[in-house]
DRENVO-675465 format. One record per residue (C-alpha): x, y, z; residue number from 1; residue in one letter. Coordinates in steps of 0.25 Angstrom, whole numbers, always signed. Layout:
N
      px      py      pz   resi   resn
       X       Y       Z    NUM      a
...
This chain:
328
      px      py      pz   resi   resn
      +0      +0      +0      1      x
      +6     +14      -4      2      x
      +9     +25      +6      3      x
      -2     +33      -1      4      x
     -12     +21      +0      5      x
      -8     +19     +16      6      x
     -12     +34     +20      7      x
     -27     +33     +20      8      x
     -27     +44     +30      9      x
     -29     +45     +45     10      x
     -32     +32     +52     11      x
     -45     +32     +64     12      x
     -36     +25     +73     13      x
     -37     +14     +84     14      x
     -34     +15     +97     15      x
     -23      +4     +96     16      x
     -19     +11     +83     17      x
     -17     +23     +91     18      x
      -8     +14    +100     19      x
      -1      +9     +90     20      x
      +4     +22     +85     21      x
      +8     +26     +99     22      x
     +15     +14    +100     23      x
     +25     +14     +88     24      x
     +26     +30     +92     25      x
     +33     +26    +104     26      x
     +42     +15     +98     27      x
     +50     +25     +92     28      x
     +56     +30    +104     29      x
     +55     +35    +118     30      x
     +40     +38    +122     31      x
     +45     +52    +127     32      x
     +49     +54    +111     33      x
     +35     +51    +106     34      x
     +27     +62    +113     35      x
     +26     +74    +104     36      x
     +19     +82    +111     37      x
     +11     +84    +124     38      x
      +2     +97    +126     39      x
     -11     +99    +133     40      x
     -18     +97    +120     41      x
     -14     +84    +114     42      x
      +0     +72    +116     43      x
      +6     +70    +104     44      x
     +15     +58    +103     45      x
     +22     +51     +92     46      x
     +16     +38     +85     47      x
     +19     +28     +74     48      x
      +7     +25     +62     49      x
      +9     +19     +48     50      x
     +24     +19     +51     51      x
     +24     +34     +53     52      x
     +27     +42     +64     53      x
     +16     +49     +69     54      x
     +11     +59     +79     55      x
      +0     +54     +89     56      x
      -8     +66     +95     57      x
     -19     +65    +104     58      x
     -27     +77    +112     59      x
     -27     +77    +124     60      x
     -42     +76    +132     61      x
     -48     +89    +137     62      x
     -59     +91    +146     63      x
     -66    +100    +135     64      x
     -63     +90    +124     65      x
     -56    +100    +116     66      x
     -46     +89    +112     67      x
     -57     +83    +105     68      x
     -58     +95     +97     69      x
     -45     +95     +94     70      x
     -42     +83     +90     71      x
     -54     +82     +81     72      x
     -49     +95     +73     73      x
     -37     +90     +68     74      x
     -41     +76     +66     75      x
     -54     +80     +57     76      x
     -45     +90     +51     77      x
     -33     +80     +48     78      x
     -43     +69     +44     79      x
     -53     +77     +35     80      x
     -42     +88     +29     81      x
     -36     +83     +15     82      x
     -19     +82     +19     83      x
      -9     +90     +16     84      x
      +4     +90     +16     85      x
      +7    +102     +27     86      x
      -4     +95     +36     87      x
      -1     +85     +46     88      x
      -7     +73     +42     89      x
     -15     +64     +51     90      x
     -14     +49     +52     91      x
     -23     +45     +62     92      x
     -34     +48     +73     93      x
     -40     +41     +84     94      x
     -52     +50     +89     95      x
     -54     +43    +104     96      x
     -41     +49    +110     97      x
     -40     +62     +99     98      x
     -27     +56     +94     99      x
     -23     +60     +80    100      x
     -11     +53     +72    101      x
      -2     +64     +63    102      x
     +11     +63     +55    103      x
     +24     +64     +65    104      x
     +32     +76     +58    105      x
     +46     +81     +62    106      x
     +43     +93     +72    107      x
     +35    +107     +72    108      x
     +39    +121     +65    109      x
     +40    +124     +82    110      x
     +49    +116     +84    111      x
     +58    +118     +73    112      x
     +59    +133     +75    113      x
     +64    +130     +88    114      x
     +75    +119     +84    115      x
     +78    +129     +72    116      x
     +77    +120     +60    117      x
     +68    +129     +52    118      x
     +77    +135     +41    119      x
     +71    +146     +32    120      x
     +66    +136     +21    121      x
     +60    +128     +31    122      x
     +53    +139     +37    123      x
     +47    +143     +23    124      x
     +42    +130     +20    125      x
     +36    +128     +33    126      x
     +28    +144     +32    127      x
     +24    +134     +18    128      x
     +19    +121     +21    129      x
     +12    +128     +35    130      x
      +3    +139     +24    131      x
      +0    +126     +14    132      x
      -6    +118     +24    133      x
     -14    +131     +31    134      x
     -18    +132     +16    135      x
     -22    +120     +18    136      x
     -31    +121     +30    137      x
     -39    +132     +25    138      x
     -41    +126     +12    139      x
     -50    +116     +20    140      x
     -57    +127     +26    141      x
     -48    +128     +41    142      x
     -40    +135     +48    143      x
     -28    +129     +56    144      x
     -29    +138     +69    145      x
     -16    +133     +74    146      x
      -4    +136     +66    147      x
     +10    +138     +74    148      x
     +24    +132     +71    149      x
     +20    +119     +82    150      x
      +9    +116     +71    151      x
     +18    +114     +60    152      x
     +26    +101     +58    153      x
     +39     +97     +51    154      x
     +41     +86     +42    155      x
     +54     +79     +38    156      x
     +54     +89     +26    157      x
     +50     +99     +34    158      x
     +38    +102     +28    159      x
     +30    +109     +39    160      x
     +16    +100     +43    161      x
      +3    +107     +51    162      x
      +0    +100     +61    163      x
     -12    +100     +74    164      x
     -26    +104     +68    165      x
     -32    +104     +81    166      x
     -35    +119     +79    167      x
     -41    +120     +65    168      x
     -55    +125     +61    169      x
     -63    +127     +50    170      x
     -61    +143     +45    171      x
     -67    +152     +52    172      x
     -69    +146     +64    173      x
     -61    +149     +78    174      x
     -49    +143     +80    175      x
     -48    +137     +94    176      x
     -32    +132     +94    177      x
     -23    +140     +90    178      x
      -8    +146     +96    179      x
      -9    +160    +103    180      x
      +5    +164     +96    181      x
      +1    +160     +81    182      x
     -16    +162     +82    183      x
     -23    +173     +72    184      x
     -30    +185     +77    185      x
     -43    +177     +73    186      x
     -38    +165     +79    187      x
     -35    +170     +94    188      x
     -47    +179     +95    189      x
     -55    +167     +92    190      x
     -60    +171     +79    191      x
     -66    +164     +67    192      x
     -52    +160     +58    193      x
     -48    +158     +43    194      x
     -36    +154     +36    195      x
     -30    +167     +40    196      x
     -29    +162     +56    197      x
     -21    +152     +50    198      x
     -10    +161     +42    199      x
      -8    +170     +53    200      x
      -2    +161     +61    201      x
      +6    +156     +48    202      x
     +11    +172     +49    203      x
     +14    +171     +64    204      x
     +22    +157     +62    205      x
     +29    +160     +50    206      x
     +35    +173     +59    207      x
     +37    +166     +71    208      x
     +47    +156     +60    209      x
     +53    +167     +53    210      x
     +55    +175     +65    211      x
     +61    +163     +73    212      x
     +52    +168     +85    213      x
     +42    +163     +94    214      x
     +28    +169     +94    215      x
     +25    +174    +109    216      x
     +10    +168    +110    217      x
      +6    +179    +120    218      x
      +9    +190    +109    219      x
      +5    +182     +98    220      x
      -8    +179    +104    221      x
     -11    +194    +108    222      x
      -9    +202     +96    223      x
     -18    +191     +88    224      x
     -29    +194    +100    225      x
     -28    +207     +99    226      x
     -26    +208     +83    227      x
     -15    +220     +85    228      x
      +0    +218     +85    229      x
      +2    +229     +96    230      x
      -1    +230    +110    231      x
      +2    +237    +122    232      x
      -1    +226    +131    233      x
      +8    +217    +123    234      x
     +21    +225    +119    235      x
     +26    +212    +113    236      x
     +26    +210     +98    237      x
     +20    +198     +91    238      x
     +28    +191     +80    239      x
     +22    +197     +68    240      x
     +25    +212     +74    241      x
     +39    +207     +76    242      x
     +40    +205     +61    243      x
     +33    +216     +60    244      x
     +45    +224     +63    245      x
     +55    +217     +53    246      x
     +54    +216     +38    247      x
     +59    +202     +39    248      x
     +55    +194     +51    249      x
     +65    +182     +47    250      x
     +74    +178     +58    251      x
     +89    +177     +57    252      x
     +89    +163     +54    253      x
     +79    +164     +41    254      x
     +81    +180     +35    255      x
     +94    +175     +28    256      x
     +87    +164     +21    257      x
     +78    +174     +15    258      x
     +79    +186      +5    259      x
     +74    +199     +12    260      x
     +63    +200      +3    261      x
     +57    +187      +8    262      x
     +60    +189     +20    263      x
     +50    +201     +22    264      x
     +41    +196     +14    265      x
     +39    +181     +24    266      x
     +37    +190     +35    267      x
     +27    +199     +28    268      x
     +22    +187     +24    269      x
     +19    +181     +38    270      x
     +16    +195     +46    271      x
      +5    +195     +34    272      x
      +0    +180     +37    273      x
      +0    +185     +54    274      x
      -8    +199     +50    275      x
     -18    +200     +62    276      x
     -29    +202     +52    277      x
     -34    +190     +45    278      x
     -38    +195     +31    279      x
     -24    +199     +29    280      x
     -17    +189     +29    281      x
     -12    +181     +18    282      x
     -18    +168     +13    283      x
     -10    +153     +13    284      x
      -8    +154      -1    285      x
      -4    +168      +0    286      x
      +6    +164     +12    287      x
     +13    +151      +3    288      x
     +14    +159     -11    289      x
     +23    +169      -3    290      x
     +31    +160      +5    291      x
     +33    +153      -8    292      x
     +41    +165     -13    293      x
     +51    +163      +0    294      x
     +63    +158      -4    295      x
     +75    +152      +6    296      x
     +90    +156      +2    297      x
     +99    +144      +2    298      x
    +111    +151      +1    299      x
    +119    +161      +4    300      x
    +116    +173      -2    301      x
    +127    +179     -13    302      x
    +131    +193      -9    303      x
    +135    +197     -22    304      x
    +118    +196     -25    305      x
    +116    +206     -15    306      x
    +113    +221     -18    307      x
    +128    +231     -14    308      x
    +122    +241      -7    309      x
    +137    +247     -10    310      x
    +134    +247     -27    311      x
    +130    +261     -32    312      x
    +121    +256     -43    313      x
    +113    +240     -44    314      x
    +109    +234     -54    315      x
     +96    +232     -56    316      x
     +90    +221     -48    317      x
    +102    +218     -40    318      x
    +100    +214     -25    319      x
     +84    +212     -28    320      x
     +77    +205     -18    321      x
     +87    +190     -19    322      x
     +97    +189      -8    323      x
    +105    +180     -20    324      x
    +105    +167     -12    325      x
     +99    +155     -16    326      x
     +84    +154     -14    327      x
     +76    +143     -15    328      x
C-alpha cells in the first residue's frame, strides 16, 4: 500500500490505541524527555503512530468544561479544514479524555529566537509560510485569534507550521483565547473580529523578530485596549512605536543581510499589518506579494558598487538602491 493510500486521514482512536501510542513514545528515551509541555491548559507528551513520531495533547478537566470547548475547536477545525502545507496536521483523536494526536516538528519560532538560530533567510521564510497558512484560514471563512511565535513550528526544512486551533472562530465572531502581548484592538476589547485581527498580530511578530525583542504583554495589551500609542499612565512604548522611531527596525544581526531599501520597506510593512485601525491594514495577499520582493544578501557586498560620496560627478544610475552583494 502507498504512502498516499496509507494517509486516509485522522483515525477516531481507541483507548488502547491511545496506550499504544503513549507507549512507544516512551520507548525512545527517558520518561522525563517525552513531556513537552505541562500548563494549566493541557499536557502535551511525545508519542509513537504509524511509525512517526507524534505529539500527544490532552486538555486538562475544568470545572467550567472549557477544556471541552477547546478541545472541540481545534479537533473539528483540523478534521473538517482541507490540509495545508503551513497547517499542523492531525492524525488522531480520542474524544473521551479531549486528547488529539498531531505531527512532532522540530521546536517553536519562540524557541528558536532564544537559542539564536533564526538567520535573516529563515526569518523571511518564516513572515511566508505563517501569512500563507492565515490565508489560508480566512479563506475558510475563520479567524486564527491566536498568533505569536509559540504558535509556530519548525520542521526539519524549517518550514514554519501553525500549530494550536484551540482559539479559532468563525469571522466576525469574539475571540475568546488570545495573547495580551500580540491581541488586536478588536481582539482585546472583545469585539467582533475578521481576518485583519489576524494580520496585526503578523505585524507585532514580525517586529518582535526583526527587532530581536521581546514584546512586554502589559504594554502591548494596554495600547491595544485603549487604541492609542501614548499615554500618561503608561510612559513606556510599545514595539510598533519603538519602530516607529527608526526608518529601519532591523536589529544588528539582520540590517546587514538586507539592502536599505528593504530594510524600510519590511518594517513599513509590518508597522502597516500592527496599524490599530483594522481597515488599514494590508491584506494576506498583499502581505506575501511584498515579502516576495525581499531578497537576503549571500555575500559580501563589493565596495567598488558602492556610490564615492568623494567623486565630484556620478554616473547616472551608479549607487541606485543594490548594495552590490549577491541577492537571492
Amino acid at each position: 500500500m502507498s504512502k498516499k493510500q496509507q494517509d486516509t486521514g485522522p483515525a477516531r482512536l481507541s483507548p488502547d490505541e491511545l496506550v499504544e501510542i503513549k507507549r512507544q513514545g516512551r520507548e525512545e528515551g527517558a520518561q522525563a524527555d517525552k513531556v513537552i509541555s505541562d500548563n494549566p491548559k493541557s499536557l502535551v507528551v511525545k508519542g509513537r503512530y504509524k511509525y512517526k513520531d507524534v505529539v500527544v495533547k490532552t486538555y486538562k478537566i475544568r470545572p467550567d468544561r472549557q477544556h471541552i470547548v477547546y478541545y472541540e475547536t481545534e479537533r473539528e477545525f483540523l478534521r473538517n479544514t482541507p490540509k495545508h502545507e503551513n497547517i499542523i496536521k492531525l492524525r488522531g483523536y480520542f474524544d473521551a479524555n479531549c486528547t488529539i494526536v498531531v505531527d512532532l516538528l522540530c521546536k517553536d519560532v519562540q524557541d528558536a529566537l532564544r537559542d539564536g538560530d533564526i538567520d535573516a533567510e529563515k526569518m523571511i521564510n518564516i513572515f511566508k509560510d505563517t501569512a500563507k497558512a492565515l490565508q489560508w484560514i480566512h479563506t475558510n471563512k475563520k479567524v486564527y485569534g491566536d498568533l505569536k511565535p509559540e504558535n509556530i513550528l519548525l520542521d526539519r526544512n524549517n518550514n514554519a507550521i501553525l500549530a494550536d486551533f484551540d482559539s479559532v472562530v468563525d469571522k466576525d465572531n469574539t475571540v475568546a483565547v488570545f495573547s495580551d502581548a500580540y491581541a488586536s484592538p478588536e481582539v482585546a476589547n472583545r469585539k467582533p473580529s475578521s481576518s485583519a485581527a489576524d494580520v496585526f498580530s503578523l505585524g507585532k511578530m514580525m517586529l518582535r523578530m526583526m527587532m530581536q525583542q521581546e514584546l512586554d504583554p502589559i504594554v502591548e495589551l494596554g495600547i491595544s485596549r485603549r487604541g492609542a500609542h501614548n499615554s500618561e499612565k503608561d510612559p513606556k512604548q510599545g514595539i510598533v512605536a519603538q519602530a516607529l522611531s527608526t526608518n529601519n527596525a532591523l536589529d544588528v544581526k539582520y540590517k546587514d543581510k538586507f539592502d536599505t531599501k528593504h530594510g524600510c520597506e519590511m518594517t513599513l510593512l509590518a508597522r502597516n499589518c500592527a496599524d490599530l485601525k483594522a481597515s488599514a491594514r494590508p491584506t494576506t495577499q498583499k502581505i506575501l506579494d511584498e515579502l516576495e520582493t525581499y531578497k537576503v544578501i549571500t555575500e559580501p557586498i563589493d565596495p567598488t558598487l558602492l556610490p564615492n560620496p568623494n567623486r565630484e560627478t556620478m554616473a547616472k544610475g551608479e549607487g541606485s538602491s543594490s548594495r552590490g552583494g549577491k541577492l537571492k
